[in-house]
C-alpha positions as CSV (number, residue, x, y, z in Angstrom):
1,X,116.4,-29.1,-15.2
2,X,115.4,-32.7,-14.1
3,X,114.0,-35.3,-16.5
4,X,113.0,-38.6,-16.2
5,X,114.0,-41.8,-18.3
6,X,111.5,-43.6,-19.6
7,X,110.0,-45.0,-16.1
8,X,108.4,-42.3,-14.4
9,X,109.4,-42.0,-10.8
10,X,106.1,-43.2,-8.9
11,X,106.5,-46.4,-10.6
12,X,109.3,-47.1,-8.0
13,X,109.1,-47.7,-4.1
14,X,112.2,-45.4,-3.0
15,X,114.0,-42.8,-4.1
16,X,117.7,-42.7,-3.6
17,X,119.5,-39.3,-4.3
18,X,122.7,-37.7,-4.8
19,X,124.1,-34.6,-2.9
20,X,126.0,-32.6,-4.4
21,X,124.8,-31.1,-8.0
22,X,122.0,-32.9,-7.1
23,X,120.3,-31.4,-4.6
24,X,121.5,-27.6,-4.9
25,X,123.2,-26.1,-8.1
26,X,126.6,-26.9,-7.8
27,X,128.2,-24.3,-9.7
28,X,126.8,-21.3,-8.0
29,X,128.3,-22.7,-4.8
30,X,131.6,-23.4,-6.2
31,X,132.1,-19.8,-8.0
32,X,131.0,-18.3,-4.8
33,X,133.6,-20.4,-2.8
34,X,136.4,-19.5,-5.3
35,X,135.9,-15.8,-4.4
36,X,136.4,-16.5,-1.0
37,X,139.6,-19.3,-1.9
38,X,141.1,-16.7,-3.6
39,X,140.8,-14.2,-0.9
40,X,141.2,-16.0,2.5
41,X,142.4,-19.7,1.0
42,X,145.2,-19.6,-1.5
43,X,147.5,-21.2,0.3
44,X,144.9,-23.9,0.4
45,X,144.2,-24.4,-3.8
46,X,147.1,-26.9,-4.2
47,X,145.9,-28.7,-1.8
48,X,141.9,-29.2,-2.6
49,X,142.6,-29.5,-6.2
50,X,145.0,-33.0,-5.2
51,X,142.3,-34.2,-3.0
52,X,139.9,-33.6,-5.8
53,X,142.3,-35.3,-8.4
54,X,142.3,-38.3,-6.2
55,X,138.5,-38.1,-5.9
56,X,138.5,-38.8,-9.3
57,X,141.4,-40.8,-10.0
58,X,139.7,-43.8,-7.1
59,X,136.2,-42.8,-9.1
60,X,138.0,-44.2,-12.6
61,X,139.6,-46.9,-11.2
62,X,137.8,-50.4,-11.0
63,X,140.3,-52.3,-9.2
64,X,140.4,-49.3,-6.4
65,X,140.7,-51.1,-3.1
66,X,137.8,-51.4,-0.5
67,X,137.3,-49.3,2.3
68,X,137.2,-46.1,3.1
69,X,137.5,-44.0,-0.2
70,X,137.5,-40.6,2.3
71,X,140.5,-41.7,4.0
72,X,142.2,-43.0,1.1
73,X,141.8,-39.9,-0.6
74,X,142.9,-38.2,2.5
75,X,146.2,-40.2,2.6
76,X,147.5,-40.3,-1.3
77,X,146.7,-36.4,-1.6
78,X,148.5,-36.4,1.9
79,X,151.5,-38.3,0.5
80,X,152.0,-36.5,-2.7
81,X,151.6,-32.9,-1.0
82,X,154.3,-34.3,1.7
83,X,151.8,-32.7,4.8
84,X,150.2,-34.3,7.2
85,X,146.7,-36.4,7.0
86,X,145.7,-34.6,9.6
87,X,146.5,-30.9,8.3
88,X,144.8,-32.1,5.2
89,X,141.7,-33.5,6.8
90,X,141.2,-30.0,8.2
91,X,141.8,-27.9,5.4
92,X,139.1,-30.3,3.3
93,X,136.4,-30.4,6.2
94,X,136.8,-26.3,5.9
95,X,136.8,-25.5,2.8
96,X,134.4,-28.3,1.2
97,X,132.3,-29.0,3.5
98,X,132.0,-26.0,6.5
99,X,132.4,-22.8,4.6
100,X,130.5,-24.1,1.0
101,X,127.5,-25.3,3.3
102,X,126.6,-21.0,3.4
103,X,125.6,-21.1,0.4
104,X,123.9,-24.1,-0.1
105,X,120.5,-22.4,1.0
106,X,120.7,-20.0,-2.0
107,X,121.0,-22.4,-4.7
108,X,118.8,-25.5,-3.8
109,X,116.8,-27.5,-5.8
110,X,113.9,-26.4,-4.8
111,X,111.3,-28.3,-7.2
112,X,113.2,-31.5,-7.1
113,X,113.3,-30.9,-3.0
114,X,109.6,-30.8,-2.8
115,X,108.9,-33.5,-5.2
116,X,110.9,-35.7,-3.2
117,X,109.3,-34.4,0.1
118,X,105.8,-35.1,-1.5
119,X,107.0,-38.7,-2.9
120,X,108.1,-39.6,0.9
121,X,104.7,-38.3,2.2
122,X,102.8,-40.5,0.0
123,X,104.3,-43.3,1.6
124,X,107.7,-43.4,0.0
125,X,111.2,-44.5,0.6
126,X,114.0,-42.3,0.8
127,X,117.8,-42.3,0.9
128,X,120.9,-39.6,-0.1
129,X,123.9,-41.6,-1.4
130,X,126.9,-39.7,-1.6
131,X,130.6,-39.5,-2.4
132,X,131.7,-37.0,0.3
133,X,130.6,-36.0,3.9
134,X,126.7,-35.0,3.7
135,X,125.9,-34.8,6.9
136,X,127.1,-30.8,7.9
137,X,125.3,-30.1,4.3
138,X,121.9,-31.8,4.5
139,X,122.1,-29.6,7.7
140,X,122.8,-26.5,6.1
141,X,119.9,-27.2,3.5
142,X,117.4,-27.8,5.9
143,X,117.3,-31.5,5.0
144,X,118.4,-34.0,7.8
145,X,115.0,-35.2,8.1
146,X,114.1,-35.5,4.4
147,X,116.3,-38.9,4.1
148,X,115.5,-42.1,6.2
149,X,119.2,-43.7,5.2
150,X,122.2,-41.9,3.9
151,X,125.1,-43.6,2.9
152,X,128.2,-40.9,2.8
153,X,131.9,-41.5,2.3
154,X,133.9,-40.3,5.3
155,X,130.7,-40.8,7.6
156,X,129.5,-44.0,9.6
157,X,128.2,-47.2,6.9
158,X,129.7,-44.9,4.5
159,X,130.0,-46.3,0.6
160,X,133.2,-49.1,0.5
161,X,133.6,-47.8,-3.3
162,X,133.3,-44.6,-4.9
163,X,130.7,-44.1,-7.8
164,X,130.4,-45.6,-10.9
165,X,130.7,-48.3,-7.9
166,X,127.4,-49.6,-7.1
167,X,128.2,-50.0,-3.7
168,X,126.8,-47.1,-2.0
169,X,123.8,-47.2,-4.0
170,X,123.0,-50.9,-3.0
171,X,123.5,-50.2,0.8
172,X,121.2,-47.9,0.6
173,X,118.3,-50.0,-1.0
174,X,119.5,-52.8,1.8
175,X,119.2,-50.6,4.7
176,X,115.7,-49.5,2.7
177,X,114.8,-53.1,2.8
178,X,113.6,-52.3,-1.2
179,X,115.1,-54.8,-3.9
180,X,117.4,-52.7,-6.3
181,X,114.8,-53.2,-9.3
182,X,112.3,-51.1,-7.1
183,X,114.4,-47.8,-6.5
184,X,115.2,-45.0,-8.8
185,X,119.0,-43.1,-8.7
186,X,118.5,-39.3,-9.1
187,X,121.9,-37.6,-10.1
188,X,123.5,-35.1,-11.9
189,X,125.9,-37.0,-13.2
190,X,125.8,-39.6,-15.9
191,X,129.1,-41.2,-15.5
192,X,128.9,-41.6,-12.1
193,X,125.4,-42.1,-10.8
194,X,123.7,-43.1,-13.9
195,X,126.1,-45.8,-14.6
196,X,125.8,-47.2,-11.0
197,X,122.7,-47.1,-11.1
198,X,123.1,-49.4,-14.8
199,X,125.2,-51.4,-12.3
200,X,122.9,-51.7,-9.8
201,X,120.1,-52.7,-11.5
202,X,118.2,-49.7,-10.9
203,X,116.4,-47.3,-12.0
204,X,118.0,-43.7,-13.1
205,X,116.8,-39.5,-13.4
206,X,119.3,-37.6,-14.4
207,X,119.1,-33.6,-13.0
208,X,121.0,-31.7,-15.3
């Protein structure tokens, strides 16, 4: 379910949205890609669950450094596992981007999807901010064309700093050309997008 805070959402000039648990129901997609882990990919669990643990461990940390938080993540997980970036890099594009993107489809957002569609037809701006590669999943949903800017880790003007970092979030409302006080975050998660959204000044929807 999606609620708003207390400023409704036409009261604000662009939208700027999260992927993942945002757009699509995220745990439908993750129970349905640990069936197949556990059938083609166990080999591979180790290995996503340290990229993931870094994921979160560069989200906590406010003195993380700037960059690329993809390939950073890429390289400690690399480091600790003792395999290669490379080998790494290919199991994550695989198994977290390629193969969950089947499923996406089944579990949209559907209401939230057309809201934003109708808010961008009256006029509105648009953006997806996001924490991993979105490109290969706003595909998959049928969405490329729904977002005028997307600012995605591991992709081109990519976010320096992972969320509860503003960083991504204010990119997007530059490239927007709207001033931050004019743009409402829609996430799912409150630690993450709701407080960089705080951070940035903006405005926040949390979809739950």
């Amino acid at each position: 379910m999606a609620r708003m805070d207390s400023t409704q959402g036409s009261n604000y000039e662009a939208w700027l949205a999260d992927l993942d648990g945002t757009l699509y129901w995220a745990p439908g997609v993750k129970l349905a890609m640990a069936a197949e882990l556990a059938l083609l990919g166990a080999p591979r669990i180790r290995r996503l669950r340290q990229f993931r643990k870094e994921h979160e461990a560069l989200r906590a940390d406010a003195n993380a450094p700037e960059g690329d938080p993809f390939a950073l993540q890429l390289t400690r997980a690399a480091s600790t596992l003792s395999v290669p970036v490379e080998e790494l890099e290919r199991d994550v594009r695989e198994w977290m981007i390629r193969r969950p993107a089947r499923y996406l489809r089944w579990f949209r957002r559907s209401r939230l999807i057309e809201e934003i569609s109708e808010f961008r037809a009256r006029g509105g701006r648009t953006a997806l901010v996001s924490d991993y590669p979105a490109a290969h999943k706003l595909a998959a949903l049928g969405l490329s064309k729904l977002f005028e800017v997307v600012v995605a880790s591991g992709e081109e003007r990519g976010p320096r700093r992972l969320k509860p970092n503003p960083d991504g979030y204010l990119r997007a409302a530059e490239a927007l050309g709207v001033p931050p006080t004019r743009c409402l975050v829609i996430g799912d998660r409150l630690d993450a997008d709701g407080a960089a959204a705080r951070s940035a000044g903006m405005g926040f929807r949390h979809v739950g």
